[in-house]
Z-matrix of the N, CA and C atoms (Angstrom, degrees):
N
C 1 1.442
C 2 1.512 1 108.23
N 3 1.386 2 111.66 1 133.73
C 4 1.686 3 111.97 2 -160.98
C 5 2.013 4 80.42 3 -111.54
N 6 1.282 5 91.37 4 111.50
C 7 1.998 6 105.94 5 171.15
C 8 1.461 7 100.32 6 -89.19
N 9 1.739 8 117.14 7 125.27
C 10 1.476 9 122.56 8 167.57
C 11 1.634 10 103.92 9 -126.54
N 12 1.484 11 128.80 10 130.24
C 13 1.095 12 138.54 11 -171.26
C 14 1.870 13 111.90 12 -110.93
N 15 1.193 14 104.57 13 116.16
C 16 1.521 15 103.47 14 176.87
C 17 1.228 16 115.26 15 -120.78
N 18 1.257 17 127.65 16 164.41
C 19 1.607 18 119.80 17 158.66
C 20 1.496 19 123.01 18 -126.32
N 21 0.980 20 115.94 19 114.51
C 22 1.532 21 118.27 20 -174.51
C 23 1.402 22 120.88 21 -118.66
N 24 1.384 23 134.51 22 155.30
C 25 1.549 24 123.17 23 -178.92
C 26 1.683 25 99.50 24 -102.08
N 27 1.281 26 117.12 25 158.85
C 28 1.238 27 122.65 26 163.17
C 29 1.570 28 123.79 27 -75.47
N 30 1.367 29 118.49 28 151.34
C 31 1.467 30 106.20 29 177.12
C 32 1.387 31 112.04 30 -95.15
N 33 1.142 32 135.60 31 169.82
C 34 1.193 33 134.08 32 -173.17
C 35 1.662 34 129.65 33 -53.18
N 36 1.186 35 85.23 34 -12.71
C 37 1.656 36 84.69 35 -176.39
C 38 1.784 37 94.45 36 -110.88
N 39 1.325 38 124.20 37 48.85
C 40 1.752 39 118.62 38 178.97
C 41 1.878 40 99.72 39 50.73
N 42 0.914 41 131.19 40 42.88
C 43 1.897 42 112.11 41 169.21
C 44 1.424 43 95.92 42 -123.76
N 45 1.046 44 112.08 43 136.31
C 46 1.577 45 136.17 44 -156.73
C 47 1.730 46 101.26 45 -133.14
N 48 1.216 47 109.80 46 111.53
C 49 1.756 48 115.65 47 -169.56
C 50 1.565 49 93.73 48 -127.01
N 51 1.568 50 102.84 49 130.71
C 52 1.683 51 110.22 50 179.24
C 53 1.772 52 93.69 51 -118.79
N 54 1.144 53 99.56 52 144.53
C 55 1.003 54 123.87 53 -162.21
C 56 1.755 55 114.84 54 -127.77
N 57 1.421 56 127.09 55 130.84
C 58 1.322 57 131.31 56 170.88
C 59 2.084 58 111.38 57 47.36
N 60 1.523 59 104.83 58 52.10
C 61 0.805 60 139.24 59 166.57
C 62 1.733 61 110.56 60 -59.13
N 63 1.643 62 134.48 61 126.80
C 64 1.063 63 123.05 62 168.09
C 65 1.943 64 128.26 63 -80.39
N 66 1.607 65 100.61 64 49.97
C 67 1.299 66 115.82 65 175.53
C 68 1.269 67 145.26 66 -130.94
N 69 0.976 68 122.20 67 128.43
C 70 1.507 69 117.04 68 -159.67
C 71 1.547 70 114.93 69 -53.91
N 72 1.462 71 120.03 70 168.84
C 73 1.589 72 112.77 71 176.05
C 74 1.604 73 100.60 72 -88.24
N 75 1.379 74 117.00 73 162.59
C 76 1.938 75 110.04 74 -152.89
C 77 0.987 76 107.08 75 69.14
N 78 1.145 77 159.20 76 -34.07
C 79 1.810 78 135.47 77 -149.48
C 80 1.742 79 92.55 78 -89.45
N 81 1.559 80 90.50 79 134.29
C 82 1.537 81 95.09 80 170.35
C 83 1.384 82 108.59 81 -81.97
N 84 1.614 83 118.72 82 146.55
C 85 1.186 84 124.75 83 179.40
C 86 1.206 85 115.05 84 -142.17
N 87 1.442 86 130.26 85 139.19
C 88 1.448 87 137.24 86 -174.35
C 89 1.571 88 104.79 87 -94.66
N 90 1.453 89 99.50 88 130.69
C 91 2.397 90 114.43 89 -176.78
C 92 1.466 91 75.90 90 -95.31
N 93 1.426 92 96.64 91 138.41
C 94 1.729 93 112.92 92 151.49
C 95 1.742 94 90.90 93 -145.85
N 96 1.644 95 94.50 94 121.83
C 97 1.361 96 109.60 95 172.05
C 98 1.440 97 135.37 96 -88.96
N 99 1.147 98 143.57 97 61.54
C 100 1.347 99 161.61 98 178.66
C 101 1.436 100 109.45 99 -40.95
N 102 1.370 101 128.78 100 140.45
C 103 1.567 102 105.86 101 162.03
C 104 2.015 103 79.88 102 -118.01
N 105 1.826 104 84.77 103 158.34
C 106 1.587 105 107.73 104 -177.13
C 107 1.678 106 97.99 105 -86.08
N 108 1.321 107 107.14 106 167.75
C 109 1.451 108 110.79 107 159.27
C 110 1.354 109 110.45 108 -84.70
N 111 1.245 110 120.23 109 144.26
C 112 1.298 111 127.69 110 169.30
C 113 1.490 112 117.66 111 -72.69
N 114 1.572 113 116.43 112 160.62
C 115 1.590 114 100.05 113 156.88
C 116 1.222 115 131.71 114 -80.53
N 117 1.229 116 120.34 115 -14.11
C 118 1.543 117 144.32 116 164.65
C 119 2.035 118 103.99 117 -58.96
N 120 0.814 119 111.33 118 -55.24
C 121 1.288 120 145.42 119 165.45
C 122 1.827 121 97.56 120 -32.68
N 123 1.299 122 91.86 121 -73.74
C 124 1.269 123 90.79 122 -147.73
C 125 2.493 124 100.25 123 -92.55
N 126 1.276 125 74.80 124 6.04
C 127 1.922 126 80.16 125 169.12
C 128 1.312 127 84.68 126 -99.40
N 129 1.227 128 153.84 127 -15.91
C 130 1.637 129 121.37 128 161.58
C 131 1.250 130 122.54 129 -74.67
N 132 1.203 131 136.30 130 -40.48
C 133 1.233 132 166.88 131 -176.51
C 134 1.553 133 121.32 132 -83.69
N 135 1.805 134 103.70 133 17.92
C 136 1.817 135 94.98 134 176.58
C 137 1.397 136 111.15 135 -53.76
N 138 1.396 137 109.71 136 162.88
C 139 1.541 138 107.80 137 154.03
C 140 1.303 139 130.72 138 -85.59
N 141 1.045 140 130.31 139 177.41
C 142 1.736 141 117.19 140 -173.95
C 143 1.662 142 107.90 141 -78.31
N 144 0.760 143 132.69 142 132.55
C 145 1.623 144 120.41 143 -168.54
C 146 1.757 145 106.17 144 -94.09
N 147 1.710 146 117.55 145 8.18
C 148 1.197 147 123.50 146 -170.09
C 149 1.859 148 100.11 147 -151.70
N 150 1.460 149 83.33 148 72.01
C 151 1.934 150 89.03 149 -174.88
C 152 1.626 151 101.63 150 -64.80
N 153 0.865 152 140.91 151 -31.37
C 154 1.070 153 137.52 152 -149.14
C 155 1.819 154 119.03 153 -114.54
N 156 1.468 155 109.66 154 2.36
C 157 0.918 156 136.57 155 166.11
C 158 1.827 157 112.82 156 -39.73
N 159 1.212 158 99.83 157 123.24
C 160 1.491 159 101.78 158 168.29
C 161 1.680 160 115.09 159 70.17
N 162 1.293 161 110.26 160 -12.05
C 163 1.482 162 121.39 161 -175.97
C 164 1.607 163 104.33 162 -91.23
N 165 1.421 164 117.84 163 162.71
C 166 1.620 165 129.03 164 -144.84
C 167 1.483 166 90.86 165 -69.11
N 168 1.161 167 123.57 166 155.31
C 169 1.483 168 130.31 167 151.13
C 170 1.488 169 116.40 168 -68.41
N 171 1.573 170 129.11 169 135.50
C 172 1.231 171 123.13 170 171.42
C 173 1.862 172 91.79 171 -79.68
N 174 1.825 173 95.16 172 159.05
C 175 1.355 174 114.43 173 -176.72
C 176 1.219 175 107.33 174 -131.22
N 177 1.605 176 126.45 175 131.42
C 178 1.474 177 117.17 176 168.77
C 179 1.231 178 103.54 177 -111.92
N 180 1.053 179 140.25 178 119.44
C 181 1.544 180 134.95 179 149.16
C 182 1.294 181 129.75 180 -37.39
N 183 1.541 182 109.67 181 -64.68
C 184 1.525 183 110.71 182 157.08
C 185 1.245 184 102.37 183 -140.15
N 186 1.073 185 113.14 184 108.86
C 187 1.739 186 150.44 185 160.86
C 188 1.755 187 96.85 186 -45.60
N 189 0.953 188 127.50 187 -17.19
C 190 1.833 189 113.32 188 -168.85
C 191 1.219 190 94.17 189 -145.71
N 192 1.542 191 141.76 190 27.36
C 193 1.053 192 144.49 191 138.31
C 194 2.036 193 104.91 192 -51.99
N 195 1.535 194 99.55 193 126.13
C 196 1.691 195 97.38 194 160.48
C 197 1.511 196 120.00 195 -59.37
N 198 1.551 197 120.68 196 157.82
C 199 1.400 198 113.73 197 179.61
C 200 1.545 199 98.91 198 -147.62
N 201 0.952 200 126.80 199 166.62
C 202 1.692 201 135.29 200 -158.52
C 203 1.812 202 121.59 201 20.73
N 204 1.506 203 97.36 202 42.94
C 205 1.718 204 101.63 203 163.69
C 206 1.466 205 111.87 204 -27.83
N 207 1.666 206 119.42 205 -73.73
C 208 0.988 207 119.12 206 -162.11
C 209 1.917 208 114.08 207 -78.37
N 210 0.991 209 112.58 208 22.38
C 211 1.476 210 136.13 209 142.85
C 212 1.388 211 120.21 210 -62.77
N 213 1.095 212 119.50 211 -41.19
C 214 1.804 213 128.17 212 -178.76
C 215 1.238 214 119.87 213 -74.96
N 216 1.532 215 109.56 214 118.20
C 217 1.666 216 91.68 215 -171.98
C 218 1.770 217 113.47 216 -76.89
N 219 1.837 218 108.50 217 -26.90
C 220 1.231 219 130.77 218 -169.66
C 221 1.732 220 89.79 219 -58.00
N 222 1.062 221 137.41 220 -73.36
C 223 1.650 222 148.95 221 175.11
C 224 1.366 223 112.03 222 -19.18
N 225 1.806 224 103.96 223 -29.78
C 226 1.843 225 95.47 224 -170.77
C 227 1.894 226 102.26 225 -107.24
């Protein structure tokens, strides 16, 4: 399957024209219509750049303590 990616805007009335396509005339080809994010789009929609902000600290007590010994078959 030969994948070609374009981006085009629609014109006002929904008609969508692709243009200088790498395919022969006859070749069957499958449309999958995606819409992109905009940049407009996507300045509303930042992400938080500090997910973890204000949320609990993880704690290890002992970090190099072993854990599931009796998990090991070699051990028994």
């Amino acid at each position: 399957m030969n994948a070609h990616k374009i981006e085009v805007i629609l014109t006002e009335d929904g008609t969508l024209t692709l243009q200088g396509l790498p395919f022969h005339a006859g070749d069957a080809v499958e449309v999958i219509i995606l819409e992109t994010k905009t940049l407009q789009h996507q300045a509303l929609h930042k992400p938080d750049p500090y997910p973890l902000h204000n949320t609990q600290p993880y704690r290890y007590d002992d970090p190099t303590e072993p854990v599931a010994l009796e998990d090991w078959e070699v051990l028994q």
